[in-house]
DSSP file (Angstrom, degrees, kcal/mol; ACC not computed):
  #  RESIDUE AA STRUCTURE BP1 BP2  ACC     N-H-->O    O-->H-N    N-H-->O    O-->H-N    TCO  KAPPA ALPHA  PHI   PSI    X-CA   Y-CA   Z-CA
    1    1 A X              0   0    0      0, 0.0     2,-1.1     0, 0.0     3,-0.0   0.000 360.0 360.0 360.0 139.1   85.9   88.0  133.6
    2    2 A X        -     0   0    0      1,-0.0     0, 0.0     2,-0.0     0, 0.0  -0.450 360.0-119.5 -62.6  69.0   88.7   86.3  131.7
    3    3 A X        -     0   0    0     -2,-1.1     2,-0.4     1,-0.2    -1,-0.0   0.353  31.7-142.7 -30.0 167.6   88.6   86.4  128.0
    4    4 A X        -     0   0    0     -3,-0.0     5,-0.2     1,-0.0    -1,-0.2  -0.937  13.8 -97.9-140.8  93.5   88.4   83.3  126.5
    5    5 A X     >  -     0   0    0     -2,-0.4     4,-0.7     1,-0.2     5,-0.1   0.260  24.0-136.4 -28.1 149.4   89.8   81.5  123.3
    6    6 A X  H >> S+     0   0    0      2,-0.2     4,-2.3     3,-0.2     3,-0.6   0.845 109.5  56.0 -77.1 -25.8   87.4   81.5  120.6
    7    7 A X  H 3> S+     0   0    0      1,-0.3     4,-2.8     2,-0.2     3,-0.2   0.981 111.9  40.9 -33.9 -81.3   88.7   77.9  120.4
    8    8 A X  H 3> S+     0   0    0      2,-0.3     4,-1.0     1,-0.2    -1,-0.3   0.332 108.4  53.9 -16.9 -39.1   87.9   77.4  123.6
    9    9 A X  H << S+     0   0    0     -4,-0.7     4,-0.4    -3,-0.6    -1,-0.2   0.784 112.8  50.0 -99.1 -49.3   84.6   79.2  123.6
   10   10 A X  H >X S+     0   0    0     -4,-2.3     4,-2.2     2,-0.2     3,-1.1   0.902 105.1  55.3 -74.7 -52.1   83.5   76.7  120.3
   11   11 A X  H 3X S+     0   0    0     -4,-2.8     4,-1.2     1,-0.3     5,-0.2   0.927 111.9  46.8 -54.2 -55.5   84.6   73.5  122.0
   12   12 A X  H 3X S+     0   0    0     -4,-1.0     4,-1.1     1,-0.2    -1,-0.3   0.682 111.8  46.1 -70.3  -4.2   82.1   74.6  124.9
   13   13 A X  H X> S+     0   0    0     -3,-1.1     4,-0.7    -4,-0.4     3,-0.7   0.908 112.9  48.7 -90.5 -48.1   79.3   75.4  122.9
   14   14 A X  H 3X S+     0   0    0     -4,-2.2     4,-1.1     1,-0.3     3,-0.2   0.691 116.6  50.5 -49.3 -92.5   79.7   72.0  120.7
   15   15 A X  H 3< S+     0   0    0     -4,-1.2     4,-0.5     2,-0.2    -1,-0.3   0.453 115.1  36.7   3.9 -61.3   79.9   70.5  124.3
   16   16 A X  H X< S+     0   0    0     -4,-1.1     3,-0.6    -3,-0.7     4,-0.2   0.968 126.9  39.3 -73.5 -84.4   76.7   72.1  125.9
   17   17 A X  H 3X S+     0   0    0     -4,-0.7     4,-1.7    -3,-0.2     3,-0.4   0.352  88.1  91.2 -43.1 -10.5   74.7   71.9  122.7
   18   18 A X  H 3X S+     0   0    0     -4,-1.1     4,-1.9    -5,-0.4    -1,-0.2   0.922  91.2  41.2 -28.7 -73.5   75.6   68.5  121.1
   19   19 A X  H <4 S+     0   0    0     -3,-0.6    -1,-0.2    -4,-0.5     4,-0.2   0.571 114.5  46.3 -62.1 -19.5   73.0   66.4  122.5
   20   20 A X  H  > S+     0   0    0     -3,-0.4     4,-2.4    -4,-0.2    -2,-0.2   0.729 119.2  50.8-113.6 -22.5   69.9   68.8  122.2
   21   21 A X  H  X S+     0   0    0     -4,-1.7     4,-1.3     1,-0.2    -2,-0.2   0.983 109.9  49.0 -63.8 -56.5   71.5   69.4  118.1
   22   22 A X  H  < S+     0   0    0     -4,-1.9     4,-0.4     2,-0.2    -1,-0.2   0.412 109.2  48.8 -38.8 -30.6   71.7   65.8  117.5
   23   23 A X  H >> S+     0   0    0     -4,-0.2     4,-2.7     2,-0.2     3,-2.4   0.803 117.2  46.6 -87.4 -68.3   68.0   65.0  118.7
   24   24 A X  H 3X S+     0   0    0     -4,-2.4     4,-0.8     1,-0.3    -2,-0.2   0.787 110.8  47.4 -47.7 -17.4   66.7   67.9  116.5
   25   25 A X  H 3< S+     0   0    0     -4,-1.3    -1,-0.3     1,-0.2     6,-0.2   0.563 112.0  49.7-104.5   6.2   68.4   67.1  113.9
   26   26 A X  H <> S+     0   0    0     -3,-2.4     4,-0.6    -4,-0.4    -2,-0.2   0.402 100.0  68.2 -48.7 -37.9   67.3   63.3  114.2
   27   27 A X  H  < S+     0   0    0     -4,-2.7    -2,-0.2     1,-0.2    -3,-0.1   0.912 112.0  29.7 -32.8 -56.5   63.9   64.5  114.5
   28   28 A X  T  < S+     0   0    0     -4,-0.8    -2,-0.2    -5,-0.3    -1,-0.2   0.600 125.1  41.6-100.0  -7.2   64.1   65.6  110.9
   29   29 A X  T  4 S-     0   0    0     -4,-0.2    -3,-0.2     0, 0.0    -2,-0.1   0.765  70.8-159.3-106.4 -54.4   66.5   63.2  109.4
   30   30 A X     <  +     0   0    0     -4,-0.6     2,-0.4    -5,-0.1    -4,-0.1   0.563  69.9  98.0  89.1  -0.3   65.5   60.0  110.9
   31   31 A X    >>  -     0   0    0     -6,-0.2     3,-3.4     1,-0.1     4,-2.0  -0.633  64.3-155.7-134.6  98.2   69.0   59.0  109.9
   32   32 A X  H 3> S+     0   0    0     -2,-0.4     4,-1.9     1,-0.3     5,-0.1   0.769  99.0  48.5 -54.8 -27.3   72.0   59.2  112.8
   33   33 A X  H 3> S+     0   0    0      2,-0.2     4,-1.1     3,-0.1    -1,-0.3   0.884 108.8  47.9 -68.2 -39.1   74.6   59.6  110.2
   34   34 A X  H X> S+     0   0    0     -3,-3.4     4,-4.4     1,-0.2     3,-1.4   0.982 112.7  49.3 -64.5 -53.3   72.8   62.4  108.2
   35   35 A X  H 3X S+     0   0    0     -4,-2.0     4,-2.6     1,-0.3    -1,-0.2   0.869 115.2  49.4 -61.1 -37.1   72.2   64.3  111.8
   36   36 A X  H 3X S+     0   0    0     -4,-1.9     4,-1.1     2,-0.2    -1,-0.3   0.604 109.3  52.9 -54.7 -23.8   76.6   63.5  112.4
   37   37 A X  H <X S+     0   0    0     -3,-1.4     4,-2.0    -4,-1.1    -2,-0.2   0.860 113.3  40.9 -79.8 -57.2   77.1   64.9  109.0
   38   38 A X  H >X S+     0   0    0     -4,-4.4     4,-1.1     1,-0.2     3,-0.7   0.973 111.6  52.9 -38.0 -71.2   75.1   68.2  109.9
   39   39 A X  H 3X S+     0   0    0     -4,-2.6     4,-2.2     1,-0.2    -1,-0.2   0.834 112.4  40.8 -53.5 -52.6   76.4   68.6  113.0
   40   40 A X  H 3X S+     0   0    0     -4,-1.1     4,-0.6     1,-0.2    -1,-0.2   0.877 117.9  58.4 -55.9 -27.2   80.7   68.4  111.8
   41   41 A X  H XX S+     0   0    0     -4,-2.0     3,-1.3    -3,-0.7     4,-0.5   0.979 108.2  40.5 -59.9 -46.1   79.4   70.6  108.8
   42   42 A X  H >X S+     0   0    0     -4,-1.1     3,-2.6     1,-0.4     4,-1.6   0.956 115.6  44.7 -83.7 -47.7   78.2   73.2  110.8
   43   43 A X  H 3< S+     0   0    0     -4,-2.2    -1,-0.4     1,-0.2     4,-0.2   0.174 111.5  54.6 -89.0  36.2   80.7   73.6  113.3
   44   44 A X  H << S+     0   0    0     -3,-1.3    -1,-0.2    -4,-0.6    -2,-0.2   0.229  98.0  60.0 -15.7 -35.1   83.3   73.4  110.8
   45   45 A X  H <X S+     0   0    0     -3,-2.6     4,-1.1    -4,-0.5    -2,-0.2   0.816 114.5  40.5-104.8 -69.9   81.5   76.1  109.2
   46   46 A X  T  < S+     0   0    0     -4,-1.6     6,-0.3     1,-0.2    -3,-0.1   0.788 107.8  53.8 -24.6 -61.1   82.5   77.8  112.9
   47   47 A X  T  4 S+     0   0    0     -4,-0.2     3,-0.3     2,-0.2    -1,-0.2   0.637 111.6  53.4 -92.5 -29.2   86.2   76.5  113.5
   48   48 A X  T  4 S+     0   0    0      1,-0.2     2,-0.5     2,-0.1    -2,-0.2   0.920 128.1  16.1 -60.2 -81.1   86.7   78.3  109.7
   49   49 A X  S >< S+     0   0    0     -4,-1.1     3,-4.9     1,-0.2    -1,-0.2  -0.670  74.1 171.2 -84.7  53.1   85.2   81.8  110.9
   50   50 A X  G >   +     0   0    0     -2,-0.5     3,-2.2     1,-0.3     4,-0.4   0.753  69.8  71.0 -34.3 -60.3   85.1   82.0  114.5
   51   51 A X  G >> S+     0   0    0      1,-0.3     3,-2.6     2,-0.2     4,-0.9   0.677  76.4  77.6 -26.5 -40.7   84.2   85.2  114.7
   52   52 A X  G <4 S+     0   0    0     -3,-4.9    -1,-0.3    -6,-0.3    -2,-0.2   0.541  95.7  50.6 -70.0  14.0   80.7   84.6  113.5
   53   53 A X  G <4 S+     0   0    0     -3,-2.2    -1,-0.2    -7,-0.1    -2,-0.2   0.393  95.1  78.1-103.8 -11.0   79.6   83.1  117.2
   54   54 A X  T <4 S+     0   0    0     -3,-2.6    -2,-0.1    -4,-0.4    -3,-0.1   0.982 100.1  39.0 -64.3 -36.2   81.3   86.7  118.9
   55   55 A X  S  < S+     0   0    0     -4,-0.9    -1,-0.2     0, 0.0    -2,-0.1   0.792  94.9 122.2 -91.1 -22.8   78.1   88.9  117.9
   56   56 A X        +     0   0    0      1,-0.1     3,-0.2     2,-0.0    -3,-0.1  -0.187  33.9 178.4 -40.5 119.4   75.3   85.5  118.9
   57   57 A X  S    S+     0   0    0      1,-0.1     2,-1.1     2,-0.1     3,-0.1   0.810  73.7  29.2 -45.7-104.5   72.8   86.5  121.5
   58   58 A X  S >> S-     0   0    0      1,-0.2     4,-2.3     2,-0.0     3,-0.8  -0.570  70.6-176.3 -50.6  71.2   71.1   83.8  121.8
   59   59 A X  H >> S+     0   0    0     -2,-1.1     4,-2.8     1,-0.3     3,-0.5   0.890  81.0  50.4 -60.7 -71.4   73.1   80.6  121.0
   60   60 A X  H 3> S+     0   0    0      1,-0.3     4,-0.7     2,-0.2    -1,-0.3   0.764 112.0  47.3  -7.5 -61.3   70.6   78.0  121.2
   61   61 A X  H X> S+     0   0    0     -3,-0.8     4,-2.3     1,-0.2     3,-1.0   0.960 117.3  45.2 -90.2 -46.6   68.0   79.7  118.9
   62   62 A X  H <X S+     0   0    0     -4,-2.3     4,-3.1    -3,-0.5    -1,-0.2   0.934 107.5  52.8 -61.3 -41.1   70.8   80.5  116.3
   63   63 A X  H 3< S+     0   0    0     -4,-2.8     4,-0.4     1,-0.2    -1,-0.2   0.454 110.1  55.8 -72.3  -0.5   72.7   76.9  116.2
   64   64 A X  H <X S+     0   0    0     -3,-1.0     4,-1.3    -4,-0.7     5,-0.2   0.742 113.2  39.0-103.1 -69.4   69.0   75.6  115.5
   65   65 A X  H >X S+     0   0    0     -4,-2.3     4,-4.4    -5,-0.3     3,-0.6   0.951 117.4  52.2 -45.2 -49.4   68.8   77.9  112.5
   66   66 A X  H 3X S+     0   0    0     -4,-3.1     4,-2.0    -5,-0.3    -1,-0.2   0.868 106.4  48.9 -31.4 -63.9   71.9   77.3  111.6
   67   67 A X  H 3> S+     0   0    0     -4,-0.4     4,-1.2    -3,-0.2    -1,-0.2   0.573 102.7  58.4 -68.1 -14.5   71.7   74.2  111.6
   68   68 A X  H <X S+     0   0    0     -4,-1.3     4,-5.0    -3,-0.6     5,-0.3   0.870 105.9  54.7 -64.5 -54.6   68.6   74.0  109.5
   69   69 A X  H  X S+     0   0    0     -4,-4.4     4,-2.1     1,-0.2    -2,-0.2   0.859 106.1  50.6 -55.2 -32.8   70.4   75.9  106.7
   70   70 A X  H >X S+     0   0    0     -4,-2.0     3,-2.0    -5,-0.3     4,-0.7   0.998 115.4  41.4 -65.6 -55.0   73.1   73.4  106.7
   71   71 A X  H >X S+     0   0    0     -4,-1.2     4,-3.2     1,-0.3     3,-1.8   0.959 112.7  52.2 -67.4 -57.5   70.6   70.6  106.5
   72   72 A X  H 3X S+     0   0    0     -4,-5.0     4,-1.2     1,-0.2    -1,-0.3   0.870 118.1  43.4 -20.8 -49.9   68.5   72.5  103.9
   73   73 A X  H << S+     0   0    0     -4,-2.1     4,-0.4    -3,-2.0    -2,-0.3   0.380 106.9  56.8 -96.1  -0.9   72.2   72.9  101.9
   74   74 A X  H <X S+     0   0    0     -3,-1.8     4,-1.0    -4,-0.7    -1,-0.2   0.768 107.1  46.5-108.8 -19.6   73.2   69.6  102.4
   75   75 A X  H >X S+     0   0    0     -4,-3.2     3,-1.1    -5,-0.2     4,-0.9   0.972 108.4  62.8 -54.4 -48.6   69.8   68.2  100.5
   76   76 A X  H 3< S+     0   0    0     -4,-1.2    -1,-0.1     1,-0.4    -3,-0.1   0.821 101.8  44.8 -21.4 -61.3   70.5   70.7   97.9
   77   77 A X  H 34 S+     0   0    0     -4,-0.4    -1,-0.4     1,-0.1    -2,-0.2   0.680 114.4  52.4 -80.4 -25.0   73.7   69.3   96.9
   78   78 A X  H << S-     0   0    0     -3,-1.1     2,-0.3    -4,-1.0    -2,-0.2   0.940  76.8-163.8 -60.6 -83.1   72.2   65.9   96.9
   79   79 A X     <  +     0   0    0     -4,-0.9    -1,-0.2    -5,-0.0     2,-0.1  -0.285  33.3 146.8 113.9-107.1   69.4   66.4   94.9
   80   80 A X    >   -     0   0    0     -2,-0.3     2,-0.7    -3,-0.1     3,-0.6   0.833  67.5 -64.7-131.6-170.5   67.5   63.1   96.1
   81   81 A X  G >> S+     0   0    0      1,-0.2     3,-2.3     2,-0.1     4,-0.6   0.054  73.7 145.4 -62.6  33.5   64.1   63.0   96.2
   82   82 A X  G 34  +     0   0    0     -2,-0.7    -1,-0.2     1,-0.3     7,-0.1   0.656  60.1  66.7 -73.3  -9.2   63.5   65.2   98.6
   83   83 A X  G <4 S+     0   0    0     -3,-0.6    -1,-0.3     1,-0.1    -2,-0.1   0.868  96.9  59.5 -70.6 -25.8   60.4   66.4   97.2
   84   84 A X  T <4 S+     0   0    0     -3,-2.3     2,-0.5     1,-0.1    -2,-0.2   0.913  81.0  82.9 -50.6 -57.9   58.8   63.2   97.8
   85   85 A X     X  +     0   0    0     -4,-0.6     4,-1.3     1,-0.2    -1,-0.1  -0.499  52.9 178.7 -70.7  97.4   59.2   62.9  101.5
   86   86 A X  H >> S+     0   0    0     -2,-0.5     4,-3.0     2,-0.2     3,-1.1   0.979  77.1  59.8 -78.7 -53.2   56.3   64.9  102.7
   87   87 A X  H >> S+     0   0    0      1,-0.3     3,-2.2     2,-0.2     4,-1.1   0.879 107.2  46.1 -33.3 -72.8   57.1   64.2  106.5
   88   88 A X  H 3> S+     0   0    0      1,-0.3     4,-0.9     2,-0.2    -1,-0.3   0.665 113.5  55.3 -52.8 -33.3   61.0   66.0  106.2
   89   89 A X  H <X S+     0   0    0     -4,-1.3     4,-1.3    -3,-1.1    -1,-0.3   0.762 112.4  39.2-136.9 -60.6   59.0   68.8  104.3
   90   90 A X  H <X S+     0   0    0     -4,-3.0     4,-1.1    -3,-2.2     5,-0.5   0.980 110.0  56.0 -69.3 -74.3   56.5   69.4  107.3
   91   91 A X  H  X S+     0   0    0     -4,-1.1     4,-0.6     1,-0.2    -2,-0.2   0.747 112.2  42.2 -10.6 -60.8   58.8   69.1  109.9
   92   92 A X  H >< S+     0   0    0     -4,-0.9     3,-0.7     2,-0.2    -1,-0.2   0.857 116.8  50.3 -83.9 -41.1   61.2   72.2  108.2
   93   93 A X  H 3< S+     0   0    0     -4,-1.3    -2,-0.2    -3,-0.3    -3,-0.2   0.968 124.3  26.7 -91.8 -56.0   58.0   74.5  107.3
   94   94 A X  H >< S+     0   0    0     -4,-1.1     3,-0.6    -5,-0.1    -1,-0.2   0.503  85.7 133.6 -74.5   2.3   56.6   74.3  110.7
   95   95 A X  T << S+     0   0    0     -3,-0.7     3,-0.1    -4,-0.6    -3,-0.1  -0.300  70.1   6.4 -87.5 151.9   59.4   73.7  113.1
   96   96 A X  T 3  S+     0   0    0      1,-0.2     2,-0.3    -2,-0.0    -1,-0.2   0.904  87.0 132.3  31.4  74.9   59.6   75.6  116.3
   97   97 A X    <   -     0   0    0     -3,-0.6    -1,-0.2     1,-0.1     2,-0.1  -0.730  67.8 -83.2-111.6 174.2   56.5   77.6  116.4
   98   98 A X     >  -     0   0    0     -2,-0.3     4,-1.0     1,-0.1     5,-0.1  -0.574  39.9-115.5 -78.3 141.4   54.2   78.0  118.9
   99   99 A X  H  > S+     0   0    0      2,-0.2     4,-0.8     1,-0.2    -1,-0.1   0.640 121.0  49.0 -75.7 -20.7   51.4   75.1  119.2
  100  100 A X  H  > S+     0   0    0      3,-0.1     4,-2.1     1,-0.1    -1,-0.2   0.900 114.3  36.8-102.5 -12.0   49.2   78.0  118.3
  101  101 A X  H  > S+     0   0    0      2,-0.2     4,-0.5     3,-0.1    -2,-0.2   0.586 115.5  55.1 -53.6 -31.9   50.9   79.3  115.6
  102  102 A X  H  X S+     0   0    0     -4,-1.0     4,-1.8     2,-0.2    -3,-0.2   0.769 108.5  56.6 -67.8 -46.3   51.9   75.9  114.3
  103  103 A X  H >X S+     0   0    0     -4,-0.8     4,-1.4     1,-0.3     3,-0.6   0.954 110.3  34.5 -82.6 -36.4   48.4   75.2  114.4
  104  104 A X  H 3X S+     0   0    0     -4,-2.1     4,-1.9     1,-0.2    -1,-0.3   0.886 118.9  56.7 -64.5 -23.4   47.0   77.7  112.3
  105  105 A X  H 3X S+     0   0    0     -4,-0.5     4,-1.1     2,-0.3    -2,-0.2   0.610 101.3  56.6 -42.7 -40.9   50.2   77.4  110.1
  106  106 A X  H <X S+     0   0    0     -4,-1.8     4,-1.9    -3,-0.6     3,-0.3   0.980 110.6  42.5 -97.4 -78.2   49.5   73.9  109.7
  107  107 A X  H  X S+     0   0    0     -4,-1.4     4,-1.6     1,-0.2    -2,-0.3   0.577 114.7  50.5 -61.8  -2.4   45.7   74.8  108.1
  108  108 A X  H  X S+     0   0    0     -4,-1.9     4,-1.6    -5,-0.1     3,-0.5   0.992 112.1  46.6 -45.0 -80.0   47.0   77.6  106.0
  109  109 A X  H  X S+     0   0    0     -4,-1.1     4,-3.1    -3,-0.3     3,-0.5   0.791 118.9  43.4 -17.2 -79.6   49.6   75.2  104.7
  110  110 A X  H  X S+     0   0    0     -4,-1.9     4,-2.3     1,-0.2    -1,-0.2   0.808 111.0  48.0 -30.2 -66.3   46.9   72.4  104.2
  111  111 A X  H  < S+     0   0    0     -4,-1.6     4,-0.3    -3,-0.5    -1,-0.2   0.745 119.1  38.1 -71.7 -14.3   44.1   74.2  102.6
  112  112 A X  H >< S+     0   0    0     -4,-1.6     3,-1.8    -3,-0.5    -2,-0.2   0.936 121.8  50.7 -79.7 -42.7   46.4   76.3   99.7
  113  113 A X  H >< S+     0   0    0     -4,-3.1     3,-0.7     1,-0.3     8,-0.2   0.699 103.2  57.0 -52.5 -25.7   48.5   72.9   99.4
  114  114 A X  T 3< S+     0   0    0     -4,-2.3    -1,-0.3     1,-0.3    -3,-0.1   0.600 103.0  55.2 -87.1  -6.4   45.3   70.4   98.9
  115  115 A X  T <  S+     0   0    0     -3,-1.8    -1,-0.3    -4,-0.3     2,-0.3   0.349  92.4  94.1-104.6  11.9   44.0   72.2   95.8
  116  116 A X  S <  S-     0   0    0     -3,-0.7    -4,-0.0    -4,-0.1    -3,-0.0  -0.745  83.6-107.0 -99.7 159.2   47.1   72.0   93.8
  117  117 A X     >  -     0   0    0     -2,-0.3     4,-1.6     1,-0.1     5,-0.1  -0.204  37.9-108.8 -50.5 145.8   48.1   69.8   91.6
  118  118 A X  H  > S+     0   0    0      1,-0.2     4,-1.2     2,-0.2     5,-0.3   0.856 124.0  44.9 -64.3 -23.5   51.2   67.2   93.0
  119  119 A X  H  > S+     0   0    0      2,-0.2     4,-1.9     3,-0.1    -1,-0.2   0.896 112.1  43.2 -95.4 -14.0   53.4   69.2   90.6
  120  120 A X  H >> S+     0   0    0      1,-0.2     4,-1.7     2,-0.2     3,-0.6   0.994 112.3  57.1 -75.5 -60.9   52.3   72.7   91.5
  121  121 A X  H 3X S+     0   0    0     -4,-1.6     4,-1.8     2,-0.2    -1,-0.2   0.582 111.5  46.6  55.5 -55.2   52.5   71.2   95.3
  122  122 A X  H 3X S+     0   0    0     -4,-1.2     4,-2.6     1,-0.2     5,-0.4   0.945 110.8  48.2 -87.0 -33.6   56.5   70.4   94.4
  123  123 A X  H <X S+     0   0    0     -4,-1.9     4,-3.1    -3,-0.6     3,-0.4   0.990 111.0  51.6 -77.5 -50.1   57.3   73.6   92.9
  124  124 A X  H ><>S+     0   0    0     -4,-1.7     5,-1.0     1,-0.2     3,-0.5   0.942 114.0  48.6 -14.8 -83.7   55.7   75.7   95.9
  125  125 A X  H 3<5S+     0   0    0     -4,-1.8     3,-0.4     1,-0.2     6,-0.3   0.698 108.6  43.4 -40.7 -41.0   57.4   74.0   98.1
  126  126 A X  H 3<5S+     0   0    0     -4,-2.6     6,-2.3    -3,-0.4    -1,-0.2   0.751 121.0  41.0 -63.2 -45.2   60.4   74.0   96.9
  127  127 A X  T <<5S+     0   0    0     -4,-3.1    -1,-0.2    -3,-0.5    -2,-0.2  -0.009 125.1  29.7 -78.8  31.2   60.3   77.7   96.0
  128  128 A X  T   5S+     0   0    0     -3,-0.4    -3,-0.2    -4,-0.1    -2,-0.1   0.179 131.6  32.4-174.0 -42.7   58.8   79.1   98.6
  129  129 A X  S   <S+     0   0    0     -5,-1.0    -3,-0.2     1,-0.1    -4,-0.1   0.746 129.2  35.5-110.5 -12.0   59.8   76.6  101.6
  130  130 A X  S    S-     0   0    0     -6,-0.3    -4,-0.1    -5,-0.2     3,-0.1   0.125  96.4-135.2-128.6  29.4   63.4   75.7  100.2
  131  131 A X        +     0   0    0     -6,-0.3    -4,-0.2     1,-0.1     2,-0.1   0.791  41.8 174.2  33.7  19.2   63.9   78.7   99.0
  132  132 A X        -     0   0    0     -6,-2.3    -1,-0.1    -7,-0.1     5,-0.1  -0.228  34.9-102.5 -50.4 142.0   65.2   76.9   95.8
  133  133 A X     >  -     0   0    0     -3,-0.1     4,-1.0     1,-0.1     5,-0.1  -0.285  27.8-113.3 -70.3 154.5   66.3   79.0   92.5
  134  134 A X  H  > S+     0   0    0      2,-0.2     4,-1.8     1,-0.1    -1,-0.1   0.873 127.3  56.2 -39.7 -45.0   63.6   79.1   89.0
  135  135 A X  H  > S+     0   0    0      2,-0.2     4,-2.4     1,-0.2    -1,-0.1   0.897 100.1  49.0 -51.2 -63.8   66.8   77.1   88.0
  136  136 A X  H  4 S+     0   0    0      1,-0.2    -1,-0.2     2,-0.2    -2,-0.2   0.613 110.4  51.1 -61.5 -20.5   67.0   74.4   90.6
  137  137 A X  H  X S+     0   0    0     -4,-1.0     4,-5.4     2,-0.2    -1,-0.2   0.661 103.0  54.3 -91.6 -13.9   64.0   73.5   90.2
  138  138 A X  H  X>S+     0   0    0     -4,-1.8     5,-0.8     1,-0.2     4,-0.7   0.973 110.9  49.2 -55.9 -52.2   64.0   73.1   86.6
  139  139 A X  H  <5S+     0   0    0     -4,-2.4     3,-0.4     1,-0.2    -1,-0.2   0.881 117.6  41.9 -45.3 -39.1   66.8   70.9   86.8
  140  140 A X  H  45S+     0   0    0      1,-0.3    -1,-0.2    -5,-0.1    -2,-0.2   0.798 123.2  30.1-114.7 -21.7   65.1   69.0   89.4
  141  141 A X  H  <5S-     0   0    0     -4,-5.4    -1,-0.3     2,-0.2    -2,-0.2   0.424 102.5-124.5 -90.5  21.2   61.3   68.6   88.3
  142  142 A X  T  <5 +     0   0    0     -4,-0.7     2,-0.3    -3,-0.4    -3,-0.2   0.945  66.0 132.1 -16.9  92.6   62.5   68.7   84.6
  143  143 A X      < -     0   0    0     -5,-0.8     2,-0.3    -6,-0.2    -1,-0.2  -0.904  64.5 -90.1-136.5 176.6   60.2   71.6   83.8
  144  144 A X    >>  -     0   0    0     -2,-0.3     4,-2.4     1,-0.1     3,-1.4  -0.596  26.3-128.6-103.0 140.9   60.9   74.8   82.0
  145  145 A X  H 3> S+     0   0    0     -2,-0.3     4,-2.1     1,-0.3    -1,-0.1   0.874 113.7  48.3 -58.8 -33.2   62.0   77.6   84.0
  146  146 A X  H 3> S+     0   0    0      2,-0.2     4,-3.5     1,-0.2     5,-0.3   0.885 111.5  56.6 -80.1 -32.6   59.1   80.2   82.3
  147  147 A X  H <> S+     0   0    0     -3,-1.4     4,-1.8     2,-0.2    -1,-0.2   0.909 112.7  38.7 -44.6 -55.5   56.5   77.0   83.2
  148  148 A X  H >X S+     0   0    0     -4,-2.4     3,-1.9     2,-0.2     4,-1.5   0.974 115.5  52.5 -56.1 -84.6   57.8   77.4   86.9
  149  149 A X  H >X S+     0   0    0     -4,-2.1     4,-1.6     1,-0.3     3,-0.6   0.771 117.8  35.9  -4.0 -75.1   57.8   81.4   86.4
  150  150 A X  H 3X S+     0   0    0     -4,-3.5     4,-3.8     1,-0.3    -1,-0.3   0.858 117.7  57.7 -66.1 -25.5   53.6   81.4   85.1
  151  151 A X  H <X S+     0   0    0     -3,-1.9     4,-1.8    -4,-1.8    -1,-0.3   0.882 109.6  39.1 -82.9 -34.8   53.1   78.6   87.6
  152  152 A X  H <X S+     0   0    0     -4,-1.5     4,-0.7    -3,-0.6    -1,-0.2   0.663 111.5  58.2 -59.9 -35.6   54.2   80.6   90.5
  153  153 A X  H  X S+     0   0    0     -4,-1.6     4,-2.7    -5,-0.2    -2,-0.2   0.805 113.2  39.0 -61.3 -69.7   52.5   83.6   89.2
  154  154 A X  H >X S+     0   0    0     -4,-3.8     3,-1.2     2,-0.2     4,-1.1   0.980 110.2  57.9 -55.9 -74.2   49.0   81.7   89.2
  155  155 A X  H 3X S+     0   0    0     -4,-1.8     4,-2.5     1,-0.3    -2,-0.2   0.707 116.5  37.0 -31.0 -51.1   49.7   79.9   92.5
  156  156 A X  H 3X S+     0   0    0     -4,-0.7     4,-3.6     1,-0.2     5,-0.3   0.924 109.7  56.5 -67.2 -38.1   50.1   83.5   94.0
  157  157 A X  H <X S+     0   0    0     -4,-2.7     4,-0.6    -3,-1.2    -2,-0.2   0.682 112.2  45.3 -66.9  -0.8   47.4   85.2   92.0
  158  158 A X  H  X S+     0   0    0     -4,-1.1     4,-1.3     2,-0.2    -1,-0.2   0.681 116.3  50.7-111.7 -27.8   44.7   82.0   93.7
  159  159 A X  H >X S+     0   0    0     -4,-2.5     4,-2.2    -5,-0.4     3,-0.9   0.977 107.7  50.0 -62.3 -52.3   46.4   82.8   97.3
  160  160 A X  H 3< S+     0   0    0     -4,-3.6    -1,-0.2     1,-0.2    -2,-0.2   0.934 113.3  43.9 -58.2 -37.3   45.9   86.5   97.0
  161  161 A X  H 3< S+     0   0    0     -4,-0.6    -1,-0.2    -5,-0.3    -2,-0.1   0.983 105.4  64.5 -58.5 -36.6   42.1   86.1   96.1
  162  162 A X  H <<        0   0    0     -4,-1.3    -1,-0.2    -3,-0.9    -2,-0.2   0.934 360.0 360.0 -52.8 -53.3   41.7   83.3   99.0
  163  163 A X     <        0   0    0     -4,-2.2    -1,-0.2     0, 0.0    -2,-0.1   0.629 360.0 360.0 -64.5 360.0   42.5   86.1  101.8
């Protein structure tokens, strides 16, 4: 078989994968620009470091991760409210699981999420599903990082008893 530019190789994967990136990532954005945005970040992200597609198994299941992380890193850098928006929140912590995995997943999720407090609620989430710093979320709920720290602390010590 003929080797193949890596150029070459990244143009057909955009190609093949475009459309099915662009619906997922419309899924979760709801916004056609945001989902345009992703998509030039990530394979940008590519066209720098080619190399990081040579070792891919599975393309599909990686340009979906991938792509998550970009979207994940491009809220980051906003900042916005993105704790607010509960939908984009569910979407990211359950997506692509198994309808029976999803579905216990979902009442796990539910039952730790529905006894907290909305601010114990942001800071979970945010630690724990956007894998945000003690730091980033101080900044961004203004609370004090040792607040975060004890609050995280409890939050774990009421899961562990619950199992």
């Amino acid at each position: 078989m003929k080797k193949m530019n890596p150029f070459e190789a990244i143009e057909e994967i955009y190609i093949a994968y475009y459309p099915y990136l662009r619906n997922y990532l419309l899924k979760l954005t709801k916004d056609e620009g945001v989902a345009d945005d992703i998509i030039q970040e990530l394979f940008s992200k590519i066209l720098k470091d080619p190399a990081k597609i040579s070792q891919v198994q599975h393309m599909k299941s990686w340009l979906i991760k991938a792509s998550k992380n970009t979207l994940l890193d491009y809220y980051k850098k906003k900042k916005p409210e993105l704790l607010h928006d509960e939908n984009l929140i569910e979407d990211l912590l359950v997506n692509y699981q198994t309808p029976e995995s999803k579905a216990v997943m979902d009442a796990q999720i539910e039952a730790v999420l529905k006894n907290l407090s909305k601010r114990d609620r942001s800071i979970v989430l945010a630690k724990f599903y956007y894998g945000y710093s003690y730091e980033e979320i101080s900044e961004l709920l203004n609370i004090s990082i040792s607040t975060i720290k004890s609050t995280v602390f409890r939050i774990r010590k009421q899961m562990a008893k619950g199992r």
